[in-house]
N, C-alpha and C positions, 0 to 999 in steps of 0.2 A: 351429681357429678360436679358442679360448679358450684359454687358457695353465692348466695346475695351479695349485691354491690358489687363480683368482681369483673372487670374489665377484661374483654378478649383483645388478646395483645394481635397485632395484623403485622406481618413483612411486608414491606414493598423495596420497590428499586427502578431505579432507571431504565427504561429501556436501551441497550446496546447496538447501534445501527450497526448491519450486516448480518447480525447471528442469524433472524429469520432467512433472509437470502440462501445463506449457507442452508440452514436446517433446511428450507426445500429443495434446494439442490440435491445435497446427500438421497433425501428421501428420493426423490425423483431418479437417481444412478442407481437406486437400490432396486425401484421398484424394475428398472427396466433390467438390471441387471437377471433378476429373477422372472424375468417374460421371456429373459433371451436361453435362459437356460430352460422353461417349461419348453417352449419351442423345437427346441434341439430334441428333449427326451421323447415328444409326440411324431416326429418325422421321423 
């Protein structure tokens, strides 16, 4: 697959303050949004 000698190339980057915040928030609206709708369909 890889040839001797060659070098695995790596990205990185900065982390951005806030996007995690966001990302669990979203998740968090999403998940509850979907408890409020199982909810609804079982009652």
């Amino acid at each position: 697959m890889s040839e001797e000698g060659e070098e695995k190339m790596e990205l990185s980057h900065e982390p951005v303050p806030g996007y995690r915040t966001a990302f669990f928030i979203a998740i968090t609206i999403g998940v509850l949004y979907l408890a409020i709708i199982l909810f609804k369909t079982l009652t």
